[in-house]
N, CA, C and O of each residue as an XYZ file, in Angstrom:
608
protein
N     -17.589    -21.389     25.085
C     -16.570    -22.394     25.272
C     -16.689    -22.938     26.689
O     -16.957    -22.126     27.575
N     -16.546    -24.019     26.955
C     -16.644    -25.440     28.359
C     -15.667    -26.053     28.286
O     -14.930    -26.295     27.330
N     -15.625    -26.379     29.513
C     -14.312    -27.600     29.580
C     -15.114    -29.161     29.819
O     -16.121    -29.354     30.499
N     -14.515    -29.934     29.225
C     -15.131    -31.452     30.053
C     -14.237    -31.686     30.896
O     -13.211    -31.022     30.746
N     -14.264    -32.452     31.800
C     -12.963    -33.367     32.684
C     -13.764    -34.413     32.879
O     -14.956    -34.705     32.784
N     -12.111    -35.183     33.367
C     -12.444    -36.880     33.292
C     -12.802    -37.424     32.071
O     -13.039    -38.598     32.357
N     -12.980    -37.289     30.911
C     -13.793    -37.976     30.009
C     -11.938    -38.502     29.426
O     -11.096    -37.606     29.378
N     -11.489    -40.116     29.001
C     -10.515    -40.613     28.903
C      -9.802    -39.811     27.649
O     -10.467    -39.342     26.726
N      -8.295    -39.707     27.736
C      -8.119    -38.773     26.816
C      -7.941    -39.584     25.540
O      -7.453    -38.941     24.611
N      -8.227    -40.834     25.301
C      -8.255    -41.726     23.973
C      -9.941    -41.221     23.711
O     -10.225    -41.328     22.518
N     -10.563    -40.941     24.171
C     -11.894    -40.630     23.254
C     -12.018    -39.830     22.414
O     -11.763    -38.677     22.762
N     -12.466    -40.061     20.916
C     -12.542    -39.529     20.117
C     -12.898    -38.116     19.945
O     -13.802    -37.985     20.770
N     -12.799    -37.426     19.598
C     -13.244    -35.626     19.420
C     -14.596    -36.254     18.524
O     -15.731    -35.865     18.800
N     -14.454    -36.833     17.895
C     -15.890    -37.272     16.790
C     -17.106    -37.704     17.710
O     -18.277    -37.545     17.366
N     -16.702    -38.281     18.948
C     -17.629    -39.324     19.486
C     -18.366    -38.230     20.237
O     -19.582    -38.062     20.335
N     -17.218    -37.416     20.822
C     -17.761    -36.380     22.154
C     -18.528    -34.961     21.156
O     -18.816    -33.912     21.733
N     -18.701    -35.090     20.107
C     -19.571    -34.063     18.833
C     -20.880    -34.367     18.893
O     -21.922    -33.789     19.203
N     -20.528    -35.495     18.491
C     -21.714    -36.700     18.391
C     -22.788    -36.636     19.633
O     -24.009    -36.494     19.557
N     -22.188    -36.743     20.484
C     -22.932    -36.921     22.077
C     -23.047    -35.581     22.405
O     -23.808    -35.480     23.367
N     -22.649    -34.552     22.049
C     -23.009    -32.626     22.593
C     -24.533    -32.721     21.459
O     -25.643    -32.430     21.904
N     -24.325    -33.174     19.970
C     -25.284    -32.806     18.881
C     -26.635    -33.798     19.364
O     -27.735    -33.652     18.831
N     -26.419    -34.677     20.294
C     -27.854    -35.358     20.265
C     -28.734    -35.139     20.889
O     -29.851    -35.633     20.743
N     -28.277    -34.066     22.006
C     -28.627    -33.434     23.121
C     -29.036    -31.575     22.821
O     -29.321    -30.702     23.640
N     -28.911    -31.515     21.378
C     -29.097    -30.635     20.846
C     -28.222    -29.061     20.710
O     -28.734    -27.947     20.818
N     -26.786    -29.380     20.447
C     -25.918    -28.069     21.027
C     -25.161    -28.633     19.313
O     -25.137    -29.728     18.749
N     -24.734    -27.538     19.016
C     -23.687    -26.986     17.453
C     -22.407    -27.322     18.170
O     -21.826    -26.812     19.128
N     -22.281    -27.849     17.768
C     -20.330    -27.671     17.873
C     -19.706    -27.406     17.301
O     -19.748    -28.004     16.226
N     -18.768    -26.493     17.425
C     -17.668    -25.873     16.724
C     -16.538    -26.784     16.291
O     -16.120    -27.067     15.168
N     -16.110    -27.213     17.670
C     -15.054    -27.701     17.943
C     -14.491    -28.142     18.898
O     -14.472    -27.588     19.997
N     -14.020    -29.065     18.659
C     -13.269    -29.971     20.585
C     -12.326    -30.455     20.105
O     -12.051    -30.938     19.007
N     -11.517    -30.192     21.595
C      -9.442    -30.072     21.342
C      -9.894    -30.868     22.427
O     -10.957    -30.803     23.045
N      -8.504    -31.958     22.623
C      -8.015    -32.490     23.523
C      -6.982    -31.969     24.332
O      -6.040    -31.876     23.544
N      -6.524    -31.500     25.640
C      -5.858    -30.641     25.910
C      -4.290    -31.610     26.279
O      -4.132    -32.620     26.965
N      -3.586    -31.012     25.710
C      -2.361    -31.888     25.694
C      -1.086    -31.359     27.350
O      -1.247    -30.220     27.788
N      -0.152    -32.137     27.937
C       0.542    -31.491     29.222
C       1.099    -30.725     28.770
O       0.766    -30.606     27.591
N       2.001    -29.915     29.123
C       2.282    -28.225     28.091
C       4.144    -29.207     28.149
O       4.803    -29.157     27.111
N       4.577    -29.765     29.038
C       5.850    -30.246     28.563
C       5.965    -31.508     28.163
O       6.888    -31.761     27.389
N       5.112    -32.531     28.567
C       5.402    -33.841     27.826
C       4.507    -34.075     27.138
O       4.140    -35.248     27.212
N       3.863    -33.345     26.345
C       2.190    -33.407     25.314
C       1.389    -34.406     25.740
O       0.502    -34.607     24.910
N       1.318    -35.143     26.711
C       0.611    -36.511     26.643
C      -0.946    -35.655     26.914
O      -1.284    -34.574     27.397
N      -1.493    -36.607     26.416
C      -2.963    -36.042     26.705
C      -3.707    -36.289     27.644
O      -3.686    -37.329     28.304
N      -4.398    -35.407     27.790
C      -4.752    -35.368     29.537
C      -6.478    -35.209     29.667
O      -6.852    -34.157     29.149
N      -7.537    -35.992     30.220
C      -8.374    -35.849     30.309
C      -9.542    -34.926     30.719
O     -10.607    -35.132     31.301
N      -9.021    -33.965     30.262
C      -9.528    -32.538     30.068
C     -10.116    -32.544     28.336
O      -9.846    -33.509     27.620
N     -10.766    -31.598     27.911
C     -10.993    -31.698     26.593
C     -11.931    -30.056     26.653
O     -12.900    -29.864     27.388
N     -11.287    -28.935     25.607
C     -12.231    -27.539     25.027
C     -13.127    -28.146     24.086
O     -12.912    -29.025     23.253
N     -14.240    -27.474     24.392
C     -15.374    -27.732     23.728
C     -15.878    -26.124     23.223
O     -16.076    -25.230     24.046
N     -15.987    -26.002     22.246
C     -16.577    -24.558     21.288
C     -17.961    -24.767     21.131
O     -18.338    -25.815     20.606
N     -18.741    -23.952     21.496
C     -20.061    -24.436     20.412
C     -20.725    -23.154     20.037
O     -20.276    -22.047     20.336
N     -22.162    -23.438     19.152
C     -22.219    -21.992     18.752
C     -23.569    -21.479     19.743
O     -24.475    -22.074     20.327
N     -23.202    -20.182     19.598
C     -23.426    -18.960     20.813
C     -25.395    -19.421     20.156
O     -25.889    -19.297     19.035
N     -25.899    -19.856     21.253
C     -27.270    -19.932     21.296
C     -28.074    -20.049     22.820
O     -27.604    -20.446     23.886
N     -29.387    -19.580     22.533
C     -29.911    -18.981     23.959
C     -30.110    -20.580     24.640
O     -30.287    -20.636     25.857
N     -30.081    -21.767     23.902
C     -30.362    -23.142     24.592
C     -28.815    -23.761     25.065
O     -28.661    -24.885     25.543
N     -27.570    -22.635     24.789
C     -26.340    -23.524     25.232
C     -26.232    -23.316     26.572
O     -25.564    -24.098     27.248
N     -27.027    -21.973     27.277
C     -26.764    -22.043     28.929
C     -26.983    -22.780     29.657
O     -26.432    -22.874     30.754
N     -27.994    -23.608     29.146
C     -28.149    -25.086     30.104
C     -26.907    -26.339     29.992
O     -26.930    -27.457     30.506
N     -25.897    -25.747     29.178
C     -24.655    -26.976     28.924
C     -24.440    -27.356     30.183
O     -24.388    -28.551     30.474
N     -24.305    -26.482     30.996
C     -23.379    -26.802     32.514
C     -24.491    -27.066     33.562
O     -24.212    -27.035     34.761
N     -25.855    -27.345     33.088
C     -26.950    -27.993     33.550
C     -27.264    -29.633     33.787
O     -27.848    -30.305     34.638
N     -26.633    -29.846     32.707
C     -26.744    -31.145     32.070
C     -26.425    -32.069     32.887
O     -25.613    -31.845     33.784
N     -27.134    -33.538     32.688
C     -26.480    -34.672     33.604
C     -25.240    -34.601     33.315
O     -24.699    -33.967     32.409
N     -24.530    -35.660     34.571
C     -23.503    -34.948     34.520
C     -22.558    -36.638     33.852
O     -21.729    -37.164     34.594
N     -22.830    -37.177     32.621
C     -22.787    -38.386     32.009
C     -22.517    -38.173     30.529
O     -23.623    -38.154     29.988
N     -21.718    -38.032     29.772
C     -21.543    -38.704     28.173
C     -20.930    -39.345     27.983
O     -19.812    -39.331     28.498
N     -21.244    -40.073     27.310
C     -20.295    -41.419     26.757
C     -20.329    -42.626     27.369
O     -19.602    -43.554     27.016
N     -21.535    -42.733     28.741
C     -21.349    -43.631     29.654
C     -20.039    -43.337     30.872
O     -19.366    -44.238     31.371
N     -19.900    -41.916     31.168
C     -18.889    -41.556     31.851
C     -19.087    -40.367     32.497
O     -19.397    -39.248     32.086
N     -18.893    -40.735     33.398
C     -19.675    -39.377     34.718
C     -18.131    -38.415     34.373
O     -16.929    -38.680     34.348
N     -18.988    -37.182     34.140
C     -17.910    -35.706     33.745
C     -18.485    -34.643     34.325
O     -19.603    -34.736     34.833
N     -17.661    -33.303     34.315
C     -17.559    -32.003     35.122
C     -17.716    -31.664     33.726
O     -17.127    -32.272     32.832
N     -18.603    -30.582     33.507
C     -18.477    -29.740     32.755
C     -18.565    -28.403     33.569
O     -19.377    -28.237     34.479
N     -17.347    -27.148     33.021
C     -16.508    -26.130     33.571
C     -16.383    -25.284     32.510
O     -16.160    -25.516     31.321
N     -16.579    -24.153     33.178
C     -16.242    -23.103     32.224
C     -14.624    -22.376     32.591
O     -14.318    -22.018     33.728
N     -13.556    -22.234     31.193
C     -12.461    -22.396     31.424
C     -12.102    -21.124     32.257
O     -12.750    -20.078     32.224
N     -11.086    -21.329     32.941
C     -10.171    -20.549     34.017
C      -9.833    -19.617     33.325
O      -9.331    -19.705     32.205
N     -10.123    -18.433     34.047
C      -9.905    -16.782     33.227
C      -8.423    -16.812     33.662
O      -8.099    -17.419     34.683
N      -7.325    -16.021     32.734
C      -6.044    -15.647     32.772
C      -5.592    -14.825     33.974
O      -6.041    -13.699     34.191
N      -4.611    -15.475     34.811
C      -4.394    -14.129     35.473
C      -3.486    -12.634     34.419
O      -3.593    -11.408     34.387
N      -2.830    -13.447     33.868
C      -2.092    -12.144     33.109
C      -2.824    -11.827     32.126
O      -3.785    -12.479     31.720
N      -2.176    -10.213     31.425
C      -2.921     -9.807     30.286
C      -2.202    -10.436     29.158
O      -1.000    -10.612     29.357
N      -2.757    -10.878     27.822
C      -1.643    -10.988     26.518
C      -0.785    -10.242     26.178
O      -1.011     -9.081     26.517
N      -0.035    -10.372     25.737
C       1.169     -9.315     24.948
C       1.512     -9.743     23.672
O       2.344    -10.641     23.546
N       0.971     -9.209     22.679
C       1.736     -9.359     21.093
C       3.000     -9.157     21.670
O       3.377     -8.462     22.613
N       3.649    -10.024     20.790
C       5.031    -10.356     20.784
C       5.576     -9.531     19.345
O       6.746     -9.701     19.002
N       4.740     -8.704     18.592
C       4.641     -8.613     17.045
C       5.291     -6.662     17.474
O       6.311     -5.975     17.522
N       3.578     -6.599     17.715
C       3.507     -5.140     18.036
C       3.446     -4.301     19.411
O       3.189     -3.142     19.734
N       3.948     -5.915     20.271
C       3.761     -5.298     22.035
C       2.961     -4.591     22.573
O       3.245     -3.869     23.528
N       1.606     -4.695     21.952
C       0.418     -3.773     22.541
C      -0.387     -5.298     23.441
O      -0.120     -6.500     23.440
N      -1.208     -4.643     23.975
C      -1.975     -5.895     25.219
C      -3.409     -6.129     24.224
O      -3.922     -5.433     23.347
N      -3.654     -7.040     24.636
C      -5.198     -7.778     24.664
C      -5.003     -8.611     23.357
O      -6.079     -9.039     22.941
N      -3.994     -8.934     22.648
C      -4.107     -9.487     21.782
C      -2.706    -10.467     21.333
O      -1.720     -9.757     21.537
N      -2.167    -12.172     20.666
C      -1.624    -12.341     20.899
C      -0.730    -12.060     19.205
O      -1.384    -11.292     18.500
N       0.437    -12.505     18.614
C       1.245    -11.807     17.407
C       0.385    -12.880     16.268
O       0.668    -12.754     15.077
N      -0.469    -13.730     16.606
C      -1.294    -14.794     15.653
C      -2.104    -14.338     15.343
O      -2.746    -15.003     14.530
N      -2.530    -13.330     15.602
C      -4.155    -12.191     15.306
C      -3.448    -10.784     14.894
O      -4.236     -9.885     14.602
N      -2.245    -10.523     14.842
C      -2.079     -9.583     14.770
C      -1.382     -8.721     13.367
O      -0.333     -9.012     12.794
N      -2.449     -7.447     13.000
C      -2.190     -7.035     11.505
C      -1.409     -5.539     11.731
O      -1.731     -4.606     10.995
N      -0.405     -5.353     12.742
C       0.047     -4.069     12.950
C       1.602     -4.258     12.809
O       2.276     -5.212     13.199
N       2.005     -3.125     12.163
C       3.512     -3.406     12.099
C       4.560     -4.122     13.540
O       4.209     -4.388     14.690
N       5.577     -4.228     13.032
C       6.660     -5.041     14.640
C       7.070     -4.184     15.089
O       7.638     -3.196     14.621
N       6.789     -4.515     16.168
C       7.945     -2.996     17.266
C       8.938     -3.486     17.838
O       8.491     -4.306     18.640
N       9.872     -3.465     17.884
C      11.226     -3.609     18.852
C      11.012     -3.576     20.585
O      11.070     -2.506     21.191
N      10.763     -4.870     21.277
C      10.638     -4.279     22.376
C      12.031     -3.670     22.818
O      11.728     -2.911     23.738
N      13.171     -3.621     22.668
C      14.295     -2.738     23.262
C      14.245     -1.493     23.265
O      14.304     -0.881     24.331
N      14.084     -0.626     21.634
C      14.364      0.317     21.708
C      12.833      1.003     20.509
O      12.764      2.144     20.052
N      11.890     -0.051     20.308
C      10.246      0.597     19.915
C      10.536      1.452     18.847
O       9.966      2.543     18.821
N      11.348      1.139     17.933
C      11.786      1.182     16.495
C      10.716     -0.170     15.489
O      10.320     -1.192     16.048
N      10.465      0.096     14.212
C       9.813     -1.008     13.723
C      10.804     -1.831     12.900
O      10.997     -1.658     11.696
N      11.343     -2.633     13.573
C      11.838     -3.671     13.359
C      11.999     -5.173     14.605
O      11.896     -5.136     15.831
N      12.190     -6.003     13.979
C      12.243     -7.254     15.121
C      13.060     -7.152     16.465
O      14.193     -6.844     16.095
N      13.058     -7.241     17.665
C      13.893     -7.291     18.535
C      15.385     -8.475     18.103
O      16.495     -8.337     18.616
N      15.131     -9.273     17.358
C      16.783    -10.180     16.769
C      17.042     -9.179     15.804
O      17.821     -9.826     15.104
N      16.959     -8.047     15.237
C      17.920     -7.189     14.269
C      18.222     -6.278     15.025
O      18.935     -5.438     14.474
N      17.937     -6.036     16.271
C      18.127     -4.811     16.935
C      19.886     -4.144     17.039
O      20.922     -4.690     17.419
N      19.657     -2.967     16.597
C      21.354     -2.839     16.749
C      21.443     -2.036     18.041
O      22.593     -1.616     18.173
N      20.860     -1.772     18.772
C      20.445     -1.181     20.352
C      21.977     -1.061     20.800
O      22.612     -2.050     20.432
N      22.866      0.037     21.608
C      23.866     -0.611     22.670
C      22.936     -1.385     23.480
O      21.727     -1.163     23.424
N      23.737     -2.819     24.680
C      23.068     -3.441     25.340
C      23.379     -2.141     26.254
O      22.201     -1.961     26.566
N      24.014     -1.173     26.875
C      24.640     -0.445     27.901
C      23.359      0.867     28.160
O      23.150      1.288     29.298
N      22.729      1.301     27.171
C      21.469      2.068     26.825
C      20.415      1.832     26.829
O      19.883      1.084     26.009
N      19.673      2.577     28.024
C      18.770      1.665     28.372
C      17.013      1.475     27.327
O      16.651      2.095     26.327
N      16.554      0.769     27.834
C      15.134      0.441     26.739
C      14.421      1.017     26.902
O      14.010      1.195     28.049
N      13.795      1.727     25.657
C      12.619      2.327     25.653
C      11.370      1.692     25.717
O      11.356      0.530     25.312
N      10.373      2.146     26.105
C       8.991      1.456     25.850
C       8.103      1.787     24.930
O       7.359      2.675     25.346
N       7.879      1.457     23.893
C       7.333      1.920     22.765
C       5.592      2.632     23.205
O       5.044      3.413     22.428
N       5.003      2.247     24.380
C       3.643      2.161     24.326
C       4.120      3.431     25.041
O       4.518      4.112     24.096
N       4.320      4.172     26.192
C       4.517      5.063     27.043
C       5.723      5.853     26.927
O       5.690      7.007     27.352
N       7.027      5.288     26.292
C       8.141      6.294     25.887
C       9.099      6.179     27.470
O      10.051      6.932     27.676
N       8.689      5.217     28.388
C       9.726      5.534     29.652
C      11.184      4.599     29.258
O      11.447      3.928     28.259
N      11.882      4.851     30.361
C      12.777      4.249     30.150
C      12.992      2.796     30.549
O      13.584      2.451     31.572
N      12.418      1.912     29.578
C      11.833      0.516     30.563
C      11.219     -0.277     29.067
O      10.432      0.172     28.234
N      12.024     -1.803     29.124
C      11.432     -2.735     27.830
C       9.799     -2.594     28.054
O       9.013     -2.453     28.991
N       9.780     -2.699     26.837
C       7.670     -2.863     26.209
C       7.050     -3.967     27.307
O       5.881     -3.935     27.692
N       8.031     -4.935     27.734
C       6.897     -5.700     28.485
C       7.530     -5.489     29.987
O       7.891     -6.508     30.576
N       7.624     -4.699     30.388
C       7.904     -4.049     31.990
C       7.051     -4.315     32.405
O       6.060     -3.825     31.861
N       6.743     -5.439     33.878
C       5.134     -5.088     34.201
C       4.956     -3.898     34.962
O       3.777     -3.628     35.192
N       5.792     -3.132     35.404
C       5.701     -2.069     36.326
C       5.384     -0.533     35.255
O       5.500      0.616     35.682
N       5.034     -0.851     34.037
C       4.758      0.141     33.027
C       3.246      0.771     33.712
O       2.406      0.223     34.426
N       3.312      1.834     33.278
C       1.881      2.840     33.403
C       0.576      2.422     32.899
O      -0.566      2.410     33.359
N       1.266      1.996     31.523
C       0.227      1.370     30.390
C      -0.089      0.242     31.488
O      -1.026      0.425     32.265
N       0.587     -0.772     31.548
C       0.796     -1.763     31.855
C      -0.351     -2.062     32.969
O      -1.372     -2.749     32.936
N       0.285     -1.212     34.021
C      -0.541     -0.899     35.749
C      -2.259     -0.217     35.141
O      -3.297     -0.294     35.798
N      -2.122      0.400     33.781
C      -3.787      0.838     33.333
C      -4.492     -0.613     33.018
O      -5.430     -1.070     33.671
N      -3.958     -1.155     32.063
C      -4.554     -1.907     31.839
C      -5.362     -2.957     33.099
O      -6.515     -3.367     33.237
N      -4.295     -3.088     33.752
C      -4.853     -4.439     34.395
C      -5.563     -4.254     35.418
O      -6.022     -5.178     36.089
N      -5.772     -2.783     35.706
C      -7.115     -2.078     36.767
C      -8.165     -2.278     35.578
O      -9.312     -2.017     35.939
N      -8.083     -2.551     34.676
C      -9.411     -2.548     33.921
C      -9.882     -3.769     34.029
O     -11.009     -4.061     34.430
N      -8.892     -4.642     33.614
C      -9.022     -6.203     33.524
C      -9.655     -6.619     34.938
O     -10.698     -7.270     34.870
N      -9.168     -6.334     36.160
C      -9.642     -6.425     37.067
C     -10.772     -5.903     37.505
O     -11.175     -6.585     38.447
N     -11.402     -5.113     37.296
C     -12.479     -4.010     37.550
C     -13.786     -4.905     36.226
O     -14.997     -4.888     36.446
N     -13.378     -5.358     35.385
C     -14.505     -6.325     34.549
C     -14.949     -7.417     35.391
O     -15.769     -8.231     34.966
């Protein structure tokens, strides 16, 4: 996966396929990346393509499609880790996810909106058992994980 920039955000996803395939690269797929509060579209654009030993030269390439001088970028790694929202475990988000729901309050399997929890008692953490909601960042789990994430 690449990013384009600059390329106008009225250009077609068909056109910018078209112009990766003539140059010899598979495409998966290209999103237009929309502003996260007023959706307008923004001249950025994800580009997918498929995993081949001739795609490392993508970010080689003149730096021109469409008749339009562009950055091609490989996208910005996350500072945070994911959190299922489903099953509150990390690295994965509740759209991928095939594991029962955990309660982040009290890490019972049911939804956090049925929770009959006192609010006065405090939250358990389902992953470690402390006394502290599932998404605490100051969790053990929590502080493991992201020495790993960091250390990759």
């Amino acid at each position: 996966m690449f990013i384009i920039k600059n390329l106008h955000p009225s250009t077609l996803t068909t056109e910018i396929t078209t112009a990766l395939e003539e140059i010899g690269h598979t495409v998966r797929n290209v999103t237009n990346v929309k502003h996260y509060q007023t959706k307008i579209s923004l001249p950025i654009f994800f580009v997918d393509i498929d995993p081949n030993e001739g795609n490392s030269d993508i970010f080689s390439i003149s730096t021109s499609i469409l008749h339009t001088k562009v950055k091609i970028e490989e996208p910005y790694k996350k500072r945070l880790i994911s959190q299922c929202k489903n099953c509150q475990s990390y690295d994965h988000t509740h759209s991928y996810c095939a594991y029962p729901t955990i309660c982040v309050k009290c890490g019972e399997n049911h939804t956090s909106s049925s929770c009959t929890k006192s609010p006065d008692l405090p939250a358990i953490c389902s992953l470690f058992q402390g006394a502290h909601p599932v998404n605490y960042k100051v969790c053990t789990i929590y502080k493991k994980i992201s020495r790993k994430h960091n250390n990759i």
